[in-house]
C-alpha positions as a Markdown table, in Angstrom:
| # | Residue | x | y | z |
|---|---|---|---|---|
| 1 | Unk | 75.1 | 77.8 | 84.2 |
| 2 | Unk | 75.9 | 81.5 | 83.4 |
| 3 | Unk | 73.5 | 84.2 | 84.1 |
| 4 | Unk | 73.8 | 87.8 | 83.7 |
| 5 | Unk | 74.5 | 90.4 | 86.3 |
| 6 | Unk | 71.4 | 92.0 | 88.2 |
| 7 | Unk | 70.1 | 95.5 | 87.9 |
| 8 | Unk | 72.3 | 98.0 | 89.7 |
| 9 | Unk | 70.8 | 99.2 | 93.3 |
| 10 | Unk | 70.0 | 102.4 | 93.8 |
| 11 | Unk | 70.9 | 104.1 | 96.8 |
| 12 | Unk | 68.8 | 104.6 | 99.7 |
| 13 | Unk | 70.5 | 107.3 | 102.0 |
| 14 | Unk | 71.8 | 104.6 | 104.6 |
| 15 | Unk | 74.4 | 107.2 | 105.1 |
| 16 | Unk | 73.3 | 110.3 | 104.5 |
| 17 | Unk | 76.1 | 112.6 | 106.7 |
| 18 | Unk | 78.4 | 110.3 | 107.5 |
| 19 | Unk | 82.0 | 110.9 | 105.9 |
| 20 | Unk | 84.5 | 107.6 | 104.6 |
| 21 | Unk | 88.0 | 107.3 | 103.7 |
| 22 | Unk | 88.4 | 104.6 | 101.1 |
| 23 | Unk | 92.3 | 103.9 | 99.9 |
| 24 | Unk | 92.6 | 102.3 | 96.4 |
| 25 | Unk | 89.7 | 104.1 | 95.3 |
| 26 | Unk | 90.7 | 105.3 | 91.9 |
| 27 | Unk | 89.5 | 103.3 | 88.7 |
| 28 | Unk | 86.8 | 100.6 | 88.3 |
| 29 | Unk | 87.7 | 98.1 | 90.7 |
| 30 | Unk | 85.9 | 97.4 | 94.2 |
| 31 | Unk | 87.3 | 100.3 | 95.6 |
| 32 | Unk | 85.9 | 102.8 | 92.9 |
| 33 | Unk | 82.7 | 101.2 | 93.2 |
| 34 | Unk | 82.4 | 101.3 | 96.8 |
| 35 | Unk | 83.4 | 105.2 | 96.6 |
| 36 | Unk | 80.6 | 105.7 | 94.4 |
| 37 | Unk | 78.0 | 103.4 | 96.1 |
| 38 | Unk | 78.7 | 105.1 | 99.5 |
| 39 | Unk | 78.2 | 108.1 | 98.0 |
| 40 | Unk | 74.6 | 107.4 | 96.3 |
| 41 | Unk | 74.1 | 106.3 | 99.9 |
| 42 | Unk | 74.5 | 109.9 | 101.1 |
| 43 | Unk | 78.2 | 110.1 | 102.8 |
| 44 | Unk | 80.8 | 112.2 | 102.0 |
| 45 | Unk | 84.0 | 110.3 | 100.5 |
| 46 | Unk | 87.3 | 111.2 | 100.6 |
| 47 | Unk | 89.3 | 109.0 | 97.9 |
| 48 | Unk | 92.8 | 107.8 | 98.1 |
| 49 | Unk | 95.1 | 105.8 | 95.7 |
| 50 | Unk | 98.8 | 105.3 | 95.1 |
| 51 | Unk | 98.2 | 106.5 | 91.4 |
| 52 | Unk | 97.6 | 110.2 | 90.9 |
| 53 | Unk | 96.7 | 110.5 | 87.9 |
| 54 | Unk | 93.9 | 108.0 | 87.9 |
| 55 | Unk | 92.8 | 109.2 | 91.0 |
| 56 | Unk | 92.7 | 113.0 | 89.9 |
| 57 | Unk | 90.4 | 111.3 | 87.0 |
| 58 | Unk | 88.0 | 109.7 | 89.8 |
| 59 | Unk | 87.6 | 112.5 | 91.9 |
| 60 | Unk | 86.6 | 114.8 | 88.9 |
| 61 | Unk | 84.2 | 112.1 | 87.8 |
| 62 | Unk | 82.9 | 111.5 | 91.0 |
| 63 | Unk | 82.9 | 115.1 | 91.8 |
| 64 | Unk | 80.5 | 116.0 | 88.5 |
| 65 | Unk | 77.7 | 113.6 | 89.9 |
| 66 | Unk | 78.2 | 114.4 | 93.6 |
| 67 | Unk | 79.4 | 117.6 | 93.9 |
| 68 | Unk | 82.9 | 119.5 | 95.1 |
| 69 | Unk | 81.7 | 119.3 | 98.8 |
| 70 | Unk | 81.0 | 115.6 | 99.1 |
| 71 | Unk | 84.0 | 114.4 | 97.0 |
| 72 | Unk | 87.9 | 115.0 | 97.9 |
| 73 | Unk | 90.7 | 112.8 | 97.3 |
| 74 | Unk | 94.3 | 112.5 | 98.9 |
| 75 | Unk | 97.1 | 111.0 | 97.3 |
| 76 | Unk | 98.7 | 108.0 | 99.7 |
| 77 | Unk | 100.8 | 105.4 | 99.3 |
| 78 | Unk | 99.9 | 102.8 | 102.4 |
| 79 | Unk | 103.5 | 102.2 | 102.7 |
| 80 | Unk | 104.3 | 105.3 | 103.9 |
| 81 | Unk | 103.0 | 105.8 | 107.8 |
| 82 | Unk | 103.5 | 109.7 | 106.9 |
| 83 | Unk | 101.2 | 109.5 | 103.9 |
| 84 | Unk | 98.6 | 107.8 | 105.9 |
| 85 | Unk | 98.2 | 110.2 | 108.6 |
| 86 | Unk | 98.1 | 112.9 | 105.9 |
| 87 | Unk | 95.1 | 111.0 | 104.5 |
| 88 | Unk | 93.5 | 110.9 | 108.0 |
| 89 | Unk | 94.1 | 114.8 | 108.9 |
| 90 | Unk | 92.7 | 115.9 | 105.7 |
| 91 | Unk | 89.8 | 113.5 | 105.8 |
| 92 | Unk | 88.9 | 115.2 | 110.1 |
| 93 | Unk | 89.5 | 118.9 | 108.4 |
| 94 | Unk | 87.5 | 118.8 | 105.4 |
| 95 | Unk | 84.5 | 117.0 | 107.3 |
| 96 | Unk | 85.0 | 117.5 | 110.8 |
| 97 | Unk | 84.6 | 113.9 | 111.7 |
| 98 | Unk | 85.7 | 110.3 | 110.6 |
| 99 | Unk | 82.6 | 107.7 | 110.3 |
| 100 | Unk | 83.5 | 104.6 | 108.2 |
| 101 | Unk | 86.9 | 103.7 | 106.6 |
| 102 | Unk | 87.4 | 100.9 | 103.9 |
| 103 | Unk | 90.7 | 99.7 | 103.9 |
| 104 | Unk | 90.8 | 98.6 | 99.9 |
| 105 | Unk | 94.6 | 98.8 | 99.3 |
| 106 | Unk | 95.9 | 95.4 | 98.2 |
| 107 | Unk | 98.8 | 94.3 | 96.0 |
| 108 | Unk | 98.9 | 90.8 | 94.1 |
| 109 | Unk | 100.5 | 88.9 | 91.5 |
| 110 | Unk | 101.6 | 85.4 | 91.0 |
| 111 | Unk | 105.0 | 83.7 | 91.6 |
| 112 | Unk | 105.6 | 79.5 | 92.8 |
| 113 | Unk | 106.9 | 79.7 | 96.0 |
| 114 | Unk | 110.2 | 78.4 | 95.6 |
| 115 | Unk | 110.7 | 81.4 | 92.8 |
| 116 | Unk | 109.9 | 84.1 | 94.9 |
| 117 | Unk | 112.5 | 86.6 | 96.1 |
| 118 | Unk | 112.4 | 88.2 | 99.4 |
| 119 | Unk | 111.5 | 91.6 | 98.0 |
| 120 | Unk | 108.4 | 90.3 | 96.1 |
| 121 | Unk | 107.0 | 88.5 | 99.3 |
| 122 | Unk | 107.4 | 91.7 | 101.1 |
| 123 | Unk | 106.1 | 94.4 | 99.0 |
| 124 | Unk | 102.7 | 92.2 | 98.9 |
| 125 | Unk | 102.9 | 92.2 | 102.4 |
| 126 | Unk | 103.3 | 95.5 | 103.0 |
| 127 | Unk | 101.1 | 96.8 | 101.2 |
| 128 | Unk | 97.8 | 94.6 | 101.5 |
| 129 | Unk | 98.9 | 93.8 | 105.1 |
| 130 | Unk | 101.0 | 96.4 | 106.6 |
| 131 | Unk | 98.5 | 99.0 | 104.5 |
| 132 | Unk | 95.9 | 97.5 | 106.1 |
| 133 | Unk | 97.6 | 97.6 | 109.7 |
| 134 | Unk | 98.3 | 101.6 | 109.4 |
| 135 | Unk | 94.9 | 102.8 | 108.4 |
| 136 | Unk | 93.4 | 101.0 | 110.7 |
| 137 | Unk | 95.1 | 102.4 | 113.5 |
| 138 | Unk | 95.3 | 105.8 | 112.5 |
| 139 | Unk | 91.6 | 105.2 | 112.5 |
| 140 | Unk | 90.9 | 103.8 | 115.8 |
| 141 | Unk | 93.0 | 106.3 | 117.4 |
| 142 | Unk | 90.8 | 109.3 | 115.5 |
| 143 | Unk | 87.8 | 106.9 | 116.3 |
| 144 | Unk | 88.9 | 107.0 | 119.7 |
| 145 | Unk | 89.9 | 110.3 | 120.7 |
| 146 | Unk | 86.6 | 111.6 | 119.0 |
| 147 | Unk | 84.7 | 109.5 | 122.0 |
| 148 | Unk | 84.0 | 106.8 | 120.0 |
| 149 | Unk | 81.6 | 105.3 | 117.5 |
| 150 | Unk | 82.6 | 104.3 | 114.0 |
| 151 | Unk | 82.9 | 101.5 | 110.9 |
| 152 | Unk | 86.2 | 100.0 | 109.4 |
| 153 | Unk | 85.7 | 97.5 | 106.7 |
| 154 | Unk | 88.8 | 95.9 | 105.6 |
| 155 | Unk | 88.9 | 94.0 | 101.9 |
| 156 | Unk | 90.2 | 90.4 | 102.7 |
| 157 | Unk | 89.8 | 87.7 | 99.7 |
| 158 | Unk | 88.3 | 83.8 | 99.6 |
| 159 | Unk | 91.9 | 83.1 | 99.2 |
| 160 | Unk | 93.3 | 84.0 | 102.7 |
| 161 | Unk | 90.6 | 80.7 | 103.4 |
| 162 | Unk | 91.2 | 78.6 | 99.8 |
| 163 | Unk | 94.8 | 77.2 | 98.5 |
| 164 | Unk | 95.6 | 79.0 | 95.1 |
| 165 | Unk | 98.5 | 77.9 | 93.0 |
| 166 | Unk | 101.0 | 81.1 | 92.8 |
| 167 | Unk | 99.8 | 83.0 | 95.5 |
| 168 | Unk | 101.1 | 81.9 | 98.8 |
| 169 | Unk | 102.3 | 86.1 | 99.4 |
| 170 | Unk | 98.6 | 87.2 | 98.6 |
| 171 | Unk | 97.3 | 84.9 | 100.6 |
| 172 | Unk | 99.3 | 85.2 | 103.8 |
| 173 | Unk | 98.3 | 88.7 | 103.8 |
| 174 | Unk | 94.7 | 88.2 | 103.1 |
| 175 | Unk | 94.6 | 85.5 | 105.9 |
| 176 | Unk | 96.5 | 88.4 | 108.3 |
| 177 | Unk | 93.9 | 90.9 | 107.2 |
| 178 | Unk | 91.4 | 88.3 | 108.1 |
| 179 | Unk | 93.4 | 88.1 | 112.0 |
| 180 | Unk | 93.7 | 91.6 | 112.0 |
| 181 | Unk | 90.0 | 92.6 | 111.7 |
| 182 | Unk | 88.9 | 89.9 | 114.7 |
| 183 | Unk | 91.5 | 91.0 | 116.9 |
| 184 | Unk | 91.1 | 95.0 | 116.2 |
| 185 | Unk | 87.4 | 94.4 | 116.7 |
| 186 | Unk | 87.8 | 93.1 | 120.4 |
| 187 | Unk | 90.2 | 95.7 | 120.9 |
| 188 | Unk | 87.4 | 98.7 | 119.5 |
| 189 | Unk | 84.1 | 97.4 | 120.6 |
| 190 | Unk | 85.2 | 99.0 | 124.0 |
| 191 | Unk | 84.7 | 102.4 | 122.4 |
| 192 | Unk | 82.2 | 101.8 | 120.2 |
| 193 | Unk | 83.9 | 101.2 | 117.0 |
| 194 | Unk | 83.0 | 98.0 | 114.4 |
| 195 | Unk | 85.7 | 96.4 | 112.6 |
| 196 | Unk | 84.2 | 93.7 | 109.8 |
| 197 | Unk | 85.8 | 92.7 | 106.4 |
| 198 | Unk | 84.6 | 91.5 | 103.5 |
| 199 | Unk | 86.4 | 88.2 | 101.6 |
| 200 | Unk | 85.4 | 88.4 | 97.4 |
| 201 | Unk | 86.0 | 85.3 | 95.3 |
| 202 | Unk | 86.3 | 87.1 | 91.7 |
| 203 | Unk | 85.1 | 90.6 | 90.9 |
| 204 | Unk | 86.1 | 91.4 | 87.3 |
| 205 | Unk | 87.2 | 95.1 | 86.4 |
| 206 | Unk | 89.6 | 96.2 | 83.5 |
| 207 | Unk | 92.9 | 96.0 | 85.7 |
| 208 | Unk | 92.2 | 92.1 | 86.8 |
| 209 | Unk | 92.2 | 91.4 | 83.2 |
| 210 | Unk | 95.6 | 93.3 | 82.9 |
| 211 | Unk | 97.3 | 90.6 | 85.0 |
| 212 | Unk | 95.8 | 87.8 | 85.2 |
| 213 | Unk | 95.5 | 85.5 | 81.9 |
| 214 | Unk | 92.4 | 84.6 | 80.5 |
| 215 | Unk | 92.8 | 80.5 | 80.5 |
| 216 | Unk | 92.8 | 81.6 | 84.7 |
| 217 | Unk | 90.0 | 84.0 | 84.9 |
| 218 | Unk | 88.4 | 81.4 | 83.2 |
| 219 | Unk | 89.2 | 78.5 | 85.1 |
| 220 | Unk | 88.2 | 81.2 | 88.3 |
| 221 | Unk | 85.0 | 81.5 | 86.9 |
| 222 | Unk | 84.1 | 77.7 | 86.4 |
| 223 | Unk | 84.3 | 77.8 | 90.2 |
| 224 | Unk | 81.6 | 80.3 | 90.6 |
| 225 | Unk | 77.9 | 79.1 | 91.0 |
| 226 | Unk | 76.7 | 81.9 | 88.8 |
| 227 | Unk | 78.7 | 80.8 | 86.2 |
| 228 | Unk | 80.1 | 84.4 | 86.0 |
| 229 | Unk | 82.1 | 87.1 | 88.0 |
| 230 | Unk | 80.7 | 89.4 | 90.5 |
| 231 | Unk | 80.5 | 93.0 | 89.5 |
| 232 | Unk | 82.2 | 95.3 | 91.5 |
| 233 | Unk | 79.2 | 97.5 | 92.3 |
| 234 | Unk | 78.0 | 93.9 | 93.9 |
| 235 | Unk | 81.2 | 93.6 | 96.3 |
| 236 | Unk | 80.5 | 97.4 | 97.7 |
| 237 | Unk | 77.2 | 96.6 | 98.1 |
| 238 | Unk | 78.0 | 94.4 | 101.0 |
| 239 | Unk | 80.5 | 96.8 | 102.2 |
| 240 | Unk | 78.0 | 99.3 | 102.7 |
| 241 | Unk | 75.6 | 97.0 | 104.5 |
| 242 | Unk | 78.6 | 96.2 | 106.5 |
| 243 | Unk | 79.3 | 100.6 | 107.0 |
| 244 | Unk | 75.6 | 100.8 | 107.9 |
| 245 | Unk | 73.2 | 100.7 | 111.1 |
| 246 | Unk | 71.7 | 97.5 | 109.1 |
| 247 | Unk | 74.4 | 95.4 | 110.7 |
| 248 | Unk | 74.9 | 97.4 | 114.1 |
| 249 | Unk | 75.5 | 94.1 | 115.8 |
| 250 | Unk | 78.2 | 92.6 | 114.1 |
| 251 | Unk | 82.4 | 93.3 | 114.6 |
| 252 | Unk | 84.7 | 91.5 | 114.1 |
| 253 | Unk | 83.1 | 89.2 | 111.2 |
| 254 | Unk | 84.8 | 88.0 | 107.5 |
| 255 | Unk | 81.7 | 88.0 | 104.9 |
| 256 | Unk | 82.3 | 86.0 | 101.6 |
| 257 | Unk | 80.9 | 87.8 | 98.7 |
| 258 | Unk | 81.2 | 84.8 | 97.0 |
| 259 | Unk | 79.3 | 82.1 | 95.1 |
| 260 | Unk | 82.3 | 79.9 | 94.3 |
| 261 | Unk | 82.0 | 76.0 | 95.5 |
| 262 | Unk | 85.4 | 73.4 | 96.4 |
């Protein structure tokens, strides 16, 4: 069975003044679409990617249908510990406070195991993992010293849970991200901060089709109930319920956004 995608939501002001930092945010992928859906939802968005030029291209697109004070964007490479806490300061000057944070920020690709070089393995690693690690800290400690209160959502994937051919590095880090998020949300409940993650099976955008071929996207999408891809936009929808007072009770939690089967 294949069926077509829903009708978009519209927003409903969930977070109306609230402000969120969301890293790989430039282009179409989950992390654009999450930018833009928590801004029809009313927050303030600061954007941040590891490519300038496409991310100077979302904020001025975002910017024209949100306007210059609701939309900023900061150049950061999650690598870099000193990039990260630029992100951070600029995000608690602009705004004045630090609400949710969406740690987007991953790095795939596919390699067998026993031809993968050392540098390979660790540049995924440091990036959707370590990336991951750094934001999330320099949140909580804002979070913190603010007196508390606050949302992280990381991005995990179905494959930190499922084996996938190629993709042992990706998947290690997904499954850390996965660790990371229950033990950070033990560790931030005490001060009132909710760490949850989300775990996507397949959302198509323009760069997944860029490097991944098409007899695997397709085998991917056999997999999926739907008989289709999720849509970005459908990934950040659960990312904002997760950023709202709609799921006040949970921390600590991986949601599938996912329809595939074994």
């Amino acid at each position: 069975m294949t069926s077509a995608p829903p009708p978009y939501v519209p927003g409903h002001r969930l977070l109306a003044g609230r402000t969120a930092v969301v890293t790989a945010a430039a282009g179409a992928g989950i992390g654009g679409a999450t930018a833009r859906r928590l801004l029809e939802e009313g927050a303030s968005v600061v954007l941040s990617d590891a490519h300038a030029r496409r991310l100077k291209e979302s904020q001025a697109e975002l910017t024209a249908g949100f306007g210059v004070d609701r939309v900023s964007s900061v150049p950061c490479d999650v690598t870099e510990e000193t990039q990260v806490t630029a992100l951070f300061d600029h995000a608690e000057e602009r705004h004045g406070r630090l609400d949710i944070v969406v740690n987007n920020a991953g790095l795939g690709g596919t390699a067998d195991l026993v031809d993968m070089p050392d540098e390979q393995w660790d540049k995924v690693l440091d990036v959707t993992l370590n990336g991951t690690f750094r934001c999330t800290r320099a949140a909580l400690r804002r979070m913190k010293a603010a007196g508390g209160g606050g949302v992280i959502v990381n991005n995990a994937s179905v494959i930190g849970w499922r084996a996938q051919k190629g993709q042992s590095h990706y998947a290690a880090a997904k499954a850390g991200v996965m660790a990371l998020t229950r033990c950070a949300a033990l560790e931030a409940a005490e001060y009132g901060v909710r760490v949850n993650a989300v775990s996507p099976s397949l959302a198509m955008h323009r760069h997944l089709v860029k490097v991944t071929t098409p007899e695997l996207l397709d085998e991917l999408t056999s997999r999926e109930a739907f008989g289709r891809c999720a849509e970005p936009w459908e990934v950040a929808n659960v990312i904002v319920f997760l950023a709202s007072a709609y799921s006040s009770y949970m921390t600590g939690e991986i949601l599938a956004v996912s329809s595939q089967h074994p």
